[in-house]
N, C-alpha and C positions, 0 to 999 in steps of 0.2 A: 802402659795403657794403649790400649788400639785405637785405631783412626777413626774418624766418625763416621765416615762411610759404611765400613767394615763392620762396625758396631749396629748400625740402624739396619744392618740387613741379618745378623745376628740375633736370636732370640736367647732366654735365659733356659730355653728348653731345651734339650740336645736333639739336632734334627728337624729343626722345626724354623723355618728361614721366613722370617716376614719380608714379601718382595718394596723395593723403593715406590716411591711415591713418582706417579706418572705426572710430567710434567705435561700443561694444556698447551695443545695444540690449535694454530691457529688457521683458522679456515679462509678461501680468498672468497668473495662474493660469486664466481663462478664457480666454485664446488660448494659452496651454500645449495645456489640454484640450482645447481645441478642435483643434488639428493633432494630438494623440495621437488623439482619436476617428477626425479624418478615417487618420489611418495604421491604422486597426483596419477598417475598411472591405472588404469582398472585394474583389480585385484591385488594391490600393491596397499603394503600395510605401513603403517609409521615405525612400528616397531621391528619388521622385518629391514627395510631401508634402510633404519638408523644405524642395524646391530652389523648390517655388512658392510656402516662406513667408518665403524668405530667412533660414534656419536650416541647419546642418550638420545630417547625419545621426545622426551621433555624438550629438546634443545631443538630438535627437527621441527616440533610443532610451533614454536618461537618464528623460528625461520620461516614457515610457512605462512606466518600471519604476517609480517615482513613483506615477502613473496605477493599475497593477496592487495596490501597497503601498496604496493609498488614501489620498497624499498631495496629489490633487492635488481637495481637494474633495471632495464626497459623490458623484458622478456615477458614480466608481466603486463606489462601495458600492450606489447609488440602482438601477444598472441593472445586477443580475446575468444573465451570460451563463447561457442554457439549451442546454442540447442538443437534439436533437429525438429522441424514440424513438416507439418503431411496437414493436407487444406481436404478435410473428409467429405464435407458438405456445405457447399455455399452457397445460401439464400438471401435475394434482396426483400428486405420489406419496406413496404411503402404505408404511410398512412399516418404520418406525422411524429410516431412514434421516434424518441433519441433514444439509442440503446442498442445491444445484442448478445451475444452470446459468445463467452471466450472458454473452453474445453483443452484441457491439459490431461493427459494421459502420463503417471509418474512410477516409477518403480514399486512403491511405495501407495499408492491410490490416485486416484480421479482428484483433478480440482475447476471446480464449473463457475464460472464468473461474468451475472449475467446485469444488465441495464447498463448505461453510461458510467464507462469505469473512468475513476481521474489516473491521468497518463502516470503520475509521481510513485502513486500506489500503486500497482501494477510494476512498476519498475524498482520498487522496494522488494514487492514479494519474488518477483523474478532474479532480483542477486543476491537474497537468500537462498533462493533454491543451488546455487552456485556455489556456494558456498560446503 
């Protein structure tokens, strides 16, 4: 009888070789991070990242939310994302009125946000958009 090795790579067809079973590989929290960063990148895909580090998709977007939680090291905490704003038009108004006008211009469309906003809300929708 042959070895078992030799046997599980051996099929009952002639020619026809089922390769071994790949044993998992274990990732250090620095090359975690580091294929999360490179997946955050502009024009950078989850699935292009994942396939040039030999990791499934599925596993990179785990990591990623990891990454966001600030599990994956301080690098998330270290390097907060900003947005970029540009002050187009700024007027005071007087007359007792609380309130004004907050204008986001998005890849994606316009979001206008006007009277006394509460600070909470405002800082919900905004890391969403982060996201």
């Amino acid at each position: 009888m042959e070895n078992s090795s030799s046997a599980a790579a051996e099929s009952s067809f002639p020619g026809v070789t089922i390769p071994s079973k790949k044993t998992k590989q274990r990732r250090s929290v620095e090359e975690r991070r580091r294929m999360v960063e490179a997946s955050l990148a502009p024009g950078a895909t989850i699935a292009a990242v994942a396939a040039r580090h030999g990791v499934r998709a599925n596993q990179l977007s785990a990591w990623r939310k990891l990454y966001r939680e600030g599990h994956l090291g301080n690098a998330a905490k270290a390097a907060p994302r900003l947005l970029p704003v540009e002050v187009v038009k700024a007027a005071l108004r007087s007359g007792g009125r609380e309130g004004g006008c907050i204008e986001l211009e998005l890849a994606r469309g316009q979001m206008r946000i006007t009277g006394a906003v509460d600070a909470q809300a405002l800082h919900s929708v905004l890391e969403s958009l982060l996201r």
